[in-house]
N, C-alpha and C positions, 0 to 999 in steps of 0.2 A: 396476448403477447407478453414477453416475460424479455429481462434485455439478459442474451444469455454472459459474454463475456464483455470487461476490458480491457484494453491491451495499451502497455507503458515501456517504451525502447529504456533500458538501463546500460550503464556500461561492467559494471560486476554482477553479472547476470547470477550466479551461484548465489553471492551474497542479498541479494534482492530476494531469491528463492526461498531463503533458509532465513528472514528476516518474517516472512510472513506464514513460511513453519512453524517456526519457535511460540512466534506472539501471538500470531489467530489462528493456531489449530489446521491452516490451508492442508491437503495433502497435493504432491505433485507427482504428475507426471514423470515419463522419463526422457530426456530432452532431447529435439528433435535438431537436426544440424543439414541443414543446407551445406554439399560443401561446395558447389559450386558458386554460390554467391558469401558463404560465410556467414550467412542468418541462423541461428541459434535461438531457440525457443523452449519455455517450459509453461501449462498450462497449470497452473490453481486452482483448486475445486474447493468449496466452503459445504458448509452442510447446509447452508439455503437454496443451492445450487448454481447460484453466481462463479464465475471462472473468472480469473483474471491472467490474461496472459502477459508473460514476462520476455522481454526479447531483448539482444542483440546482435550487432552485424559491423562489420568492417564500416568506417566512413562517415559512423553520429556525429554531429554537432551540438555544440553546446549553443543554445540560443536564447537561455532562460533569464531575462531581463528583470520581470516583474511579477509579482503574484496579481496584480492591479495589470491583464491580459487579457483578450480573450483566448479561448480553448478550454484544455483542458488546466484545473487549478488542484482538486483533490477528492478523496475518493473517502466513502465515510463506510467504518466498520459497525455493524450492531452486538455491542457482547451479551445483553440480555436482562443487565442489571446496573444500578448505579454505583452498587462493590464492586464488581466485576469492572466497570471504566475505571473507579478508584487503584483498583489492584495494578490492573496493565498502566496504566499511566504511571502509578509507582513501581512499576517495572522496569519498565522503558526508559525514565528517569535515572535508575539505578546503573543501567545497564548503559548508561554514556549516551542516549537519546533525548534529544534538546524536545523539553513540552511547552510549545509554544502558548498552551494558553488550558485553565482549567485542572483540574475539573470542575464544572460548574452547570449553573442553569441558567441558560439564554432568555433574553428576553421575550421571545418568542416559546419560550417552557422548552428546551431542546435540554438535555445533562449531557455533555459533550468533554471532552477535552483535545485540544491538537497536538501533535507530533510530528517534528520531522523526519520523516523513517530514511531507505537508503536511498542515496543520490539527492537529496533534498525535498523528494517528494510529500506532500504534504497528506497525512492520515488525521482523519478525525474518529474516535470512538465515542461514541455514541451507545446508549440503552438501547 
């Protein structure tokens, strides 16, 4: 078994798309529109094969209190190298994206750095 996608309700659905265009290489789909309910979807493909799907729809709430939650908290990318975390992390940095923590080596031996990408969601890149 293989977990094939993710899937995260945003509310600037475009901007969420072309966020993880630009930075991880994702290609997407062409977005699919519900019109009768107003659900809006675009699928993410990685060259791992992992998908991540991106959605919204008339009606979201905002109910995001705490990182310190259960559910979902964040989703971690692998770039392949610890230049490569260096580089997107000074990217990302540059480009008006808050790095919440790293780059660095976890105590646990992890080279990670955080990000908060769009809508606040939390990205970790990782080697």
């Amino acid at each position: 078994m293989k977990i094939d996608h993710l899937a995260v309700y945003v509310h600037d659905l475009d901007g969420a798309r072309d966020f993880f265009v630009r930075y991880f290489e994702a290609k997407s789909n062409e977005m699919y529109h519900n019109t009768k309910t107003g659900f809006r979807s675009y699928f993410l493909s990685f060259d791992s094969g992992c998908r991540l799907e991106i959605m919204t729809r008339p009606g979201l709430v905002e109910e995001r209190t705490s990182d310190l939650r259960y559910g979902y908290i964040h989703f971690a990318v692998s770039v392949g190298s610890k230049e490569r975390v260096d580089a997107l992390t000074e990217r990302l940095r540059n480009d008006g994206y808050e790095v919440l923590s790293g780059p660095r080596t976890t105590g646990d031996g992890c080279y990670e750095s955080w990000v908060t990408g769009p809508e606040n969601n939390l990205v970790e890149i990782t080697v």
